[in-house]
PyMOL commands that place a pseudoatom at each C-alpha (Angstrom):
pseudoatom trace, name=CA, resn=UNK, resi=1, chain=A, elem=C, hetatm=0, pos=[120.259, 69.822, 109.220]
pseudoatom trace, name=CA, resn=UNK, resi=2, chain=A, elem=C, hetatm=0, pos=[119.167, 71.309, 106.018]
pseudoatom trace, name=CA, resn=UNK, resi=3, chain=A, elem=C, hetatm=0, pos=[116.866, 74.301, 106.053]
pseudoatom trace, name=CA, resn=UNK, resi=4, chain=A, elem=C, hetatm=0, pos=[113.563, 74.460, 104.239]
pseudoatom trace, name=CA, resn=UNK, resi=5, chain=A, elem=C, hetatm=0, pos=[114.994, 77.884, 102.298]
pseudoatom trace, name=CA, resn=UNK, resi=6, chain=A, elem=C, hetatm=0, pos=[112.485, 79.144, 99.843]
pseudoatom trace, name=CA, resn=UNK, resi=7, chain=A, elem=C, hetatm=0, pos=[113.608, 78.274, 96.290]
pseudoatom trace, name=CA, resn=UNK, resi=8, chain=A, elem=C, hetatm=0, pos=[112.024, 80.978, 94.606]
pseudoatom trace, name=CA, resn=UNK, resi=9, chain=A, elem=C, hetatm=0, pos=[109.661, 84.236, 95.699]
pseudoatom trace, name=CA, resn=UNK, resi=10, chain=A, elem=C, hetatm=0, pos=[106.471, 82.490, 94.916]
pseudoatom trace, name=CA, resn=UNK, resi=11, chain=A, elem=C, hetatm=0, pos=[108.325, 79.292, 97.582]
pseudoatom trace, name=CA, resn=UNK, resi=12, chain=A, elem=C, hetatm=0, pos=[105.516, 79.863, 100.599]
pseudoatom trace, name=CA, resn=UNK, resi=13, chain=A, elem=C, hetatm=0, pos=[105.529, 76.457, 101.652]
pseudoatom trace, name=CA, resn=UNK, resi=14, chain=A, elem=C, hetatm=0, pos=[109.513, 76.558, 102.602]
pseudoatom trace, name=CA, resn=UNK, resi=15, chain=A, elem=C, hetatm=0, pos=[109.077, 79.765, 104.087]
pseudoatom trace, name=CA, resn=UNK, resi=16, chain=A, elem=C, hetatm=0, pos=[106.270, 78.326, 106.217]
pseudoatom trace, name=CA, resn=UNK, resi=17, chain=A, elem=C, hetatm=0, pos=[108.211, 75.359, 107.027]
pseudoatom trace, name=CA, resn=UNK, resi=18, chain=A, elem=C, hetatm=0, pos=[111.056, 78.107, 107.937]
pseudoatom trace, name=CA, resn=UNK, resi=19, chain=A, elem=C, hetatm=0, pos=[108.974, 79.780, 110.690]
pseudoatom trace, name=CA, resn=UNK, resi=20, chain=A, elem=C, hetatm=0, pos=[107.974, 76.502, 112.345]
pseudoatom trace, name=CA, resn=UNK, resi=21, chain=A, elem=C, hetatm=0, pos=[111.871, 76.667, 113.453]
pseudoatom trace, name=CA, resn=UNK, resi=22, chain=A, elem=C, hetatm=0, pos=[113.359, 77.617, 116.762]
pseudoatom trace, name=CA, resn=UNK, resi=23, chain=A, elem=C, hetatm=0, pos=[115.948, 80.385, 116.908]
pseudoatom trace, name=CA, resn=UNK, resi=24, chain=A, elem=C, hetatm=0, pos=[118.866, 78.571, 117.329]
pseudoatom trace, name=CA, resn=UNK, resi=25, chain=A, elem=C, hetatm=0, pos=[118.133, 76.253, 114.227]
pseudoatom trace, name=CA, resn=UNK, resi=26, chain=A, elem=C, hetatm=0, pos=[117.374, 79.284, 112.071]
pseudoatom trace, name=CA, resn=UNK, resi=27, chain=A, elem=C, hetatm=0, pos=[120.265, 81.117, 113.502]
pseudoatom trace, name=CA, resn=UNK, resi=28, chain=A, elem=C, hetatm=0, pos=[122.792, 80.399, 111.296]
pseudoatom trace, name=CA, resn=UNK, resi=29, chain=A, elem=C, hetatm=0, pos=[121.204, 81.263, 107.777]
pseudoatom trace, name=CA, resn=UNK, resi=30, chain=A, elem=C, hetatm=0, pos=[119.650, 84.660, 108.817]
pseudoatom trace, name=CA, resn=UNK, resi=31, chain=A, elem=C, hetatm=0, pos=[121.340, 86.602, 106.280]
pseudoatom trace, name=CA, resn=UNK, resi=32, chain=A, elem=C, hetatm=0, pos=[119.894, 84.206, 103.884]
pseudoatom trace, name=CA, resn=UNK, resi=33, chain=A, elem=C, hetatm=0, pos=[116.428, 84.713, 105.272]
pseudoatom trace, name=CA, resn=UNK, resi=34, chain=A, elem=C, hetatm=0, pos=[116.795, 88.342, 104.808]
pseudoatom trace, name=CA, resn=UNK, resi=35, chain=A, elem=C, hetatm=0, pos=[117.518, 88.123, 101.380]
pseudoatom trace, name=CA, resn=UNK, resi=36, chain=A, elem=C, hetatm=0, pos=[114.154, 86.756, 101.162]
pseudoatom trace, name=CA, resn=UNK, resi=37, chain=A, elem=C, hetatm=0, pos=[112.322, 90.624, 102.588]
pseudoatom trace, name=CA, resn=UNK, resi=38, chain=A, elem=C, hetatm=0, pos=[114.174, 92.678, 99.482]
pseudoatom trace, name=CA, resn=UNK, resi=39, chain=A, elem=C, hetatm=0, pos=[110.920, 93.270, 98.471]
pseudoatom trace, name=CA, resn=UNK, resi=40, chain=A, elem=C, hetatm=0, pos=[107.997, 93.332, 100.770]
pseudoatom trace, name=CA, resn=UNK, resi=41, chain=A, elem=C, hetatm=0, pos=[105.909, 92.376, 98.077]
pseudoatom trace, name=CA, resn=UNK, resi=42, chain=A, elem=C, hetatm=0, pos=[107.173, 88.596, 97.464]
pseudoatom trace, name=CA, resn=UNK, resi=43, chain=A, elem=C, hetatm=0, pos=[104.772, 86.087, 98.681]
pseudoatom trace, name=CA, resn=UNK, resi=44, chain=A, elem=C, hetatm=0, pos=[107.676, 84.570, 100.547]
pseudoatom trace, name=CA, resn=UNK, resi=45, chain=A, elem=C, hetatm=0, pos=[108.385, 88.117, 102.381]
pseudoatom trace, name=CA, resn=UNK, resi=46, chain=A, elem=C, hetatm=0, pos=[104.704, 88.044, 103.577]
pseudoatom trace, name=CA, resn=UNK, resi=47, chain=A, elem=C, hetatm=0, pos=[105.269, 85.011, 105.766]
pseudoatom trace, name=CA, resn=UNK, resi=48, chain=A, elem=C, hetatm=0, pos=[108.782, 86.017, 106.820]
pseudoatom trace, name=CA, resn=UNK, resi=49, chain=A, elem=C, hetatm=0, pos=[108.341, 89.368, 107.756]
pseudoatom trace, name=CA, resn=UNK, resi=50, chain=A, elem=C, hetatm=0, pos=[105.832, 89.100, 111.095]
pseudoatom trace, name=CA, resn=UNK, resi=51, chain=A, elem=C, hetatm=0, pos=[107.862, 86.030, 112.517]
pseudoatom trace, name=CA, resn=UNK, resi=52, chain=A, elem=C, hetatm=0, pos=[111.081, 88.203, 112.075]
pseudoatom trace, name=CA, resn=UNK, resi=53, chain=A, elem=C, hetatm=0, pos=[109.848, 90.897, 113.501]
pseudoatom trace, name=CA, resn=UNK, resi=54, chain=A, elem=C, hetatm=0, pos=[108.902, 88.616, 116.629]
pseudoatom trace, name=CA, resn=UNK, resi=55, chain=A, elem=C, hetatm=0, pos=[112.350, 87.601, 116.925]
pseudoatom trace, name=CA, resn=UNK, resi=56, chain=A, elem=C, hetatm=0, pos=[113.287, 90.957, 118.609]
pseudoatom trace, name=CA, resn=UNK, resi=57, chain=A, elem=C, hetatm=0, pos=[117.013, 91.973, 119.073]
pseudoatom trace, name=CA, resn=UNK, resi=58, chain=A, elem=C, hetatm=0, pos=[118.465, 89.198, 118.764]
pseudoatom trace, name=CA, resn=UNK, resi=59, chain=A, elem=C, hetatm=0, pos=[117.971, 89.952, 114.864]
pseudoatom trace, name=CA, resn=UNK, resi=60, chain=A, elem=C, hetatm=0, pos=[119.893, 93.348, 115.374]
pseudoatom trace, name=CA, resn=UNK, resi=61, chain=A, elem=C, hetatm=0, pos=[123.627, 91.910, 113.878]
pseudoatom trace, name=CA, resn=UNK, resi=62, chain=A, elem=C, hetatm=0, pos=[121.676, 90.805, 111.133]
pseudoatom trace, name=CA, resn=UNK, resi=63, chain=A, elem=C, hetatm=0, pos=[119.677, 93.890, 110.171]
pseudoatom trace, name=CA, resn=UNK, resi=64, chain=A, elem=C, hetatm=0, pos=[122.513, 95.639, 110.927]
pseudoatom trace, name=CA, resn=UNK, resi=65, chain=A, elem=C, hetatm=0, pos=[124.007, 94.097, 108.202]
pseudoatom trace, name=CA, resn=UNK, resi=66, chain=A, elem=C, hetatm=0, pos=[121.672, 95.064, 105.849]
pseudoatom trace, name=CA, resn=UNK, resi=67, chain=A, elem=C, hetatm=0, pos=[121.395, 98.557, 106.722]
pseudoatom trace, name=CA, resn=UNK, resi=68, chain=A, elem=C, hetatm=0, pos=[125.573, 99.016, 106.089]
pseudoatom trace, name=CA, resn=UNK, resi=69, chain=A, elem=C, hetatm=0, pos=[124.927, 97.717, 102.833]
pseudoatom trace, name=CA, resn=UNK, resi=70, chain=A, elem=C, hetatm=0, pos=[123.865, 99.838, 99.268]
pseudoatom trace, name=CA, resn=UNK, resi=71, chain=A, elem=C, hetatm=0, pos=[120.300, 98.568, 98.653]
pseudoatom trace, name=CA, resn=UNK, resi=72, chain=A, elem=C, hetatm=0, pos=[117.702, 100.957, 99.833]
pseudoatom trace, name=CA, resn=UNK, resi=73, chain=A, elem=C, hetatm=0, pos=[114.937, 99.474, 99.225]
pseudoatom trace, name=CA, resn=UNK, resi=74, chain=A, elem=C, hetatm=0, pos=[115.566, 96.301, 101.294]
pseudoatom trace, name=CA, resn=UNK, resi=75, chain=A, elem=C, hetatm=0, pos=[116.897, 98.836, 103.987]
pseudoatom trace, name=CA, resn=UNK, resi=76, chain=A, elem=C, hetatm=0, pos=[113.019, 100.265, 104.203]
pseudoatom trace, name=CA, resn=UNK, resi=77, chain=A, elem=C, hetatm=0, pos=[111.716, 96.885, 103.796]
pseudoatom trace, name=CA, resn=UNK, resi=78, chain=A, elem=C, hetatm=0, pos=[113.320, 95.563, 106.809]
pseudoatom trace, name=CA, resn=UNK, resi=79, chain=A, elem=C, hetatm=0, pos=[112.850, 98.658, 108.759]
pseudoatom trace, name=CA, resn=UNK, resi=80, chain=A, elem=C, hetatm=0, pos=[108.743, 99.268, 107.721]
pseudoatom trace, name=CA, resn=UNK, resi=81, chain=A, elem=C, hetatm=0, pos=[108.250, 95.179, 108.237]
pseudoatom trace, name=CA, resn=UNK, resi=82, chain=A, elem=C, hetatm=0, pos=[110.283, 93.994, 110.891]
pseudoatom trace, name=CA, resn=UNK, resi=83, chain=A, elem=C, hetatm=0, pos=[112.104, 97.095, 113.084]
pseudoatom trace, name=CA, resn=UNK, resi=84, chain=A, elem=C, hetatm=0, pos=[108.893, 99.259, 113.230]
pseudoatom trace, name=CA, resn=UNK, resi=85, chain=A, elem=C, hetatm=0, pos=[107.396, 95.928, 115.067]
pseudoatom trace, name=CA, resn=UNK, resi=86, chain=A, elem=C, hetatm=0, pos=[109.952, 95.282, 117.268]
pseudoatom trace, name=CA, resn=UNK, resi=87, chain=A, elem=C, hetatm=0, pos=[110.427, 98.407, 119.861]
pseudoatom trace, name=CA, resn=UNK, resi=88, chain=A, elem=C, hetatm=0, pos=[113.540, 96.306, 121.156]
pseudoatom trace, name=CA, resn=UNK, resi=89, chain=A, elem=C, hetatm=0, pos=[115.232, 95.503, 117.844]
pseudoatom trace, name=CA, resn=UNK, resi=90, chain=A, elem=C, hetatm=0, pos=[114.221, 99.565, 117.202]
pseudoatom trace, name=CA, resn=UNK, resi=91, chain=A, elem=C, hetatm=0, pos=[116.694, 100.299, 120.474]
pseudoatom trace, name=CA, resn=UNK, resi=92, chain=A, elem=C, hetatm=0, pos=[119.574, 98.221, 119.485]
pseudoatom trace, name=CA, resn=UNK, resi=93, chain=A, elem=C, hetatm=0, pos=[119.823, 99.825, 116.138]
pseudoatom trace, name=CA, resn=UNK, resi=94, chain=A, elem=C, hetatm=0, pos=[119.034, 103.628, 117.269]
pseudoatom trace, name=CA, resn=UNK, resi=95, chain=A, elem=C, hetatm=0, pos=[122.309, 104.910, 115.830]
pseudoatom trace, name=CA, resn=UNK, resi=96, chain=A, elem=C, hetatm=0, pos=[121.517, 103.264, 112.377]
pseudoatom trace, name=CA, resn=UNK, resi=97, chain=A, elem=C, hetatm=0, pos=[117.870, 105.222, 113.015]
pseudoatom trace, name=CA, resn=UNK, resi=98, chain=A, elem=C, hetatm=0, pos=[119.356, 108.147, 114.185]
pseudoatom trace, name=CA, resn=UNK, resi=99, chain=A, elem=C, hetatm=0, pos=[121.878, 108.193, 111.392]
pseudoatom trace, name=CA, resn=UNK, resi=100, chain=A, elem=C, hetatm=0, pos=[119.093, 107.266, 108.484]
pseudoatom trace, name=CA, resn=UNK, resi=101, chain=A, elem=C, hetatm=0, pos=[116.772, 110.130, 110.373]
pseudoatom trace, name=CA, resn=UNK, resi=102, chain=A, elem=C, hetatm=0, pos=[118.934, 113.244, 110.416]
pseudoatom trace, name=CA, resn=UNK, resi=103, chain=A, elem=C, hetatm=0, pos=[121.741, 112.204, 107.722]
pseudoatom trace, name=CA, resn=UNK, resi=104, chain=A, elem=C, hetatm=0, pos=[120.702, 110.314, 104.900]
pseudoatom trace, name=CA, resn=UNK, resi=105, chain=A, elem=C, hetatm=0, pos=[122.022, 109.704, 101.658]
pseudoatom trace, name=CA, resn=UNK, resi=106, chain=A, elem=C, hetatm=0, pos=[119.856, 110.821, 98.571]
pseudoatom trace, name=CA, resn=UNK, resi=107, chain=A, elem=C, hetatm=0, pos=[119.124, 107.249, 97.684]
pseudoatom trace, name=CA, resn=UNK, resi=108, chain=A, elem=C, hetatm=0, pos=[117.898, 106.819, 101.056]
pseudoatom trace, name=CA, resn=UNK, resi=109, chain=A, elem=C, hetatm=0, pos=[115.700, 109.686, 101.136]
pseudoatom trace, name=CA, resn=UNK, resi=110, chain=A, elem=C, hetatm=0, pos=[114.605, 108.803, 97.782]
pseudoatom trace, name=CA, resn=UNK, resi=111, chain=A, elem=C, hetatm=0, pos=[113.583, 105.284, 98.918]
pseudoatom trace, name=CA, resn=UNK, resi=112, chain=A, elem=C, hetatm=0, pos=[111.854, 106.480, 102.489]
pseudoatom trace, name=CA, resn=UNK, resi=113, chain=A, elem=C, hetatm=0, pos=[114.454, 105.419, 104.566]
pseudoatom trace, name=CA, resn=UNK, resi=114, chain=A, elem=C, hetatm=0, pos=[114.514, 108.626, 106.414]
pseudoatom trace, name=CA, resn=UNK, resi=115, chain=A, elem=C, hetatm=0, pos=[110.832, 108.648, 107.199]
pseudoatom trace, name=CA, resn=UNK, resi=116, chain=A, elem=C, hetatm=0, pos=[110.083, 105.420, 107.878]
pseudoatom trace, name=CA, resn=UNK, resi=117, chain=A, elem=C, hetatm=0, pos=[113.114, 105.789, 110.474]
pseudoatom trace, name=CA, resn=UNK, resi=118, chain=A, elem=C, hetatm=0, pos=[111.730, 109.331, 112.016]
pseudoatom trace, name=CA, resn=UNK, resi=119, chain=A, elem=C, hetatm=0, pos=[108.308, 107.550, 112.453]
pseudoatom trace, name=CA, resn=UNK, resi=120, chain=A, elem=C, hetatm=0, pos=[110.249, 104.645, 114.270]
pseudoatom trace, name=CA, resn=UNK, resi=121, chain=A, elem=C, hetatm=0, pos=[112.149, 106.711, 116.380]
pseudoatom trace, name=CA, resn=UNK, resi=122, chain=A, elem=C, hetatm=0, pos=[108.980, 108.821, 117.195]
pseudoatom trace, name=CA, resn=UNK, resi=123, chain=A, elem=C, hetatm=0, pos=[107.157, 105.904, 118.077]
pseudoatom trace, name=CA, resn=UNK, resi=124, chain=A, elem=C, hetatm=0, pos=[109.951, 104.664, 120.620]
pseudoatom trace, name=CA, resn=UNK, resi=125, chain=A, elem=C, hetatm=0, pos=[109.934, 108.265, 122.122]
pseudoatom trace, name=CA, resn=UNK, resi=126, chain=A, elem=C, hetatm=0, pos=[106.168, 108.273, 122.642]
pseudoatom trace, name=CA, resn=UNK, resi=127, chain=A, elem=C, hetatm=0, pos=[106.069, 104.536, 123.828]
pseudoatom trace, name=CA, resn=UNK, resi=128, chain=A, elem=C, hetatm=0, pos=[108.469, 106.037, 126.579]
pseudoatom trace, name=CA, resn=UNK, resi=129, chain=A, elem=C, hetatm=0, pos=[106.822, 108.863, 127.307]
for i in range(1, 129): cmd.bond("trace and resi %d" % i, "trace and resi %d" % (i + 1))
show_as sticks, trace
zoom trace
């Protein structure tokens, strides 16, 4: 089956299409879909960023991903849009939040990666409070 990927930023209708899907059929081109939140403020990320953020921890290899890699600004994307929804996803990656919180790199500090990161972890703490 061929997945209704957005062709371009502006590509709403695909990305609607796109959260209309079960898990399991969108499963396989999550890294993909990612690529799609780089910016928060792509027409496409507004669809795609609530339903990901529904999808919980089984997102966490994914995200993961994202946060290993060198782009900080999709790194505080994904974590202000999708991880600071999801208090489950937010456990699974606590040593990437831990990590961005007390050690990041300049970029990341530069980019709020290391707030955004201490508010999530601050919000887990109080929601277990």
């Amino acid at each position: 089956m061929s997945l209704p990927l957005p062709r371009d930023k502006h590509d709403t209708r695909n990305a609607q299409a796109l959260i209309a899907l079960s898990w399991e059929q969108i499963r396989p081109a999550m890294p993909q879909i990612l690529e799609w939140v780089q910016d928060a403020n792509w027409p496409v990320a507004g669809v795609l960023l609530p339903y990901l953020a529904g999808i919980g921890p089984r997102l966490a290899p994914y995200v993961k991903a994202v946060l290993a890699g060198n782009d900080e600004q999709w790194k505080y994307f994904v974590l202000h849009g999708i991880v600071r929804h999801s208090r489950e996803l937010a456990f699974e990656l606590d040593g990437e939040l831990q990590r961005f919180a007390h050690a990041p790199t300049g970029g990341e500090l530069e980019e709020g990666v290391a707030e955004v990161a201490r508010e999530i972890l601050r919000d887990s703490a109080a929601d277990t409070a």
